[in-house]
C-alpha positions as CSV (number, residue, x, y, z in Angstrom):
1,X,167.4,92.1,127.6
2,X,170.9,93.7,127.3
3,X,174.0,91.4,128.6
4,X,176.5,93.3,130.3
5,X,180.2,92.4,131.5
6,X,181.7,93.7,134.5
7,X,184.4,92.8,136.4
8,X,183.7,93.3,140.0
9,X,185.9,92.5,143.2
10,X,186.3,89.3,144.2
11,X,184.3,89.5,147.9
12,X,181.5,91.6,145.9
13,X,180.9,88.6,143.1
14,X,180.9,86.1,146.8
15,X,178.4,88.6,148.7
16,X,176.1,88.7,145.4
17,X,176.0,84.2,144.9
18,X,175.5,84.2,149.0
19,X,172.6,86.4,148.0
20,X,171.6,84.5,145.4
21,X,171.6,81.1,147.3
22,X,169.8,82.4,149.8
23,X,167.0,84.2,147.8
24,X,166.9,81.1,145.6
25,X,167.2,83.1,142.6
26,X,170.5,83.8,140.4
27,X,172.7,86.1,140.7
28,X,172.0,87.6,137.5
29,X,169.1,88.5,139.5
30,X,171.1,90.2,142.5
31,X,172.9,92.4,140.4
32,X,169.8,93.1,138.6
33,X,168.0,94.5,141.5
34,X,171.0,95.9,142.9
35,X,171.7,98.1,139.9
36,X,168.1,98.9,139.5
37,X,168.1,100.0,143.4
38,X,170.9,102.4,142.9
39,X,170.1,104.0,139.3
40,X,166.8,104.4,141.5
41,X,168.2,106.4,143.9
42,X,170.5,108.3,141.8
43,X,167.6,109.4,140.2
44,X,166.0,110.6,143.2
45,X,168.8,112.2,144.5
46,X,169.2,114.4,140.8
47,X,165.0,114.8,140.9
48,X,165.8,116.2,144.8
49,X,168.4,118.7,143.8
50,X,166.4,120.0,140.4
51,X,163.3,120.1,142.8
52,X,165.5,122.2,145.7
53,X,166.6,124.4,143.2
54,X,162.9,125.9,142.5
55,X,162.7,126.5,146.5
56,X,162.7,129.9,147.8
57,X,163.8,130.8,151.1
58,X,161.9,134.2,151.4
59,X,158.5,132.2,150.9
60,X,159.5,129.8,153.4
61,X,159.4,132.2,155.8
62,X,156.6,133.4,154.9
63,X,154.9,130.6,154.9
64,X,156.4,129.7,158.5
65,X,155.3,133.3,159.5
66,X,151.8,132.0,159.1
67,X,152.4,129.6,161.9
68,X,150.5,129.6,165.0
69,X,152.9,130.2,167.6
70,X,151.8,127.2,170.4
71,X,153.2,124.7,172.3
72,X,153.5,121.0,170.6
73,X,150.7,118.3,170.9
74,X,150.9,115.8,173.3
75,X,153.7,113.6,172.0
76,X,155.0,115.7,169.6
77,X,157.5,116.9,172.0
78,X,160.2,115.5,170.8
């Protein structure tokens, strides 16, 4: 395990031991899952953007041009 320092605001450092209290855990544990939740959806959002940047629009619509032009199911109305 890595220790890290960080100085964090005042009401975020309360917020995380609230957290901690009421998860009965520590708040070395809050941040923990905290940082891990956002490095986790950082990395979605970069794999998102490298995976959008293969798209191509002109076999979209052809793709979509394929579709059976009909009315929507029952309940798919919306």
């Amino acid at each position: 395990m890595t220790t890290i320092q960080a100085q964090v605001p005042d009401f975020l450092a309360k917020l995380a031991s609230e957290a901690a209290a009421k998860e009965r855990t520590t708040v070395d544990n809050i941040v923990s899952i905290a940082l891990a939740a956002h490095v986790g959806a950082w990395q979605v959002r970069d794999d998102i953007e490298v995976r959008a940047q293969r798209g191509n629009l002109q076999t979209l619509d052809r793709v979509l041009a394929r579709v059976p032009a009909r009315p929507p199911l029952p309940g798919d109305e919306l």
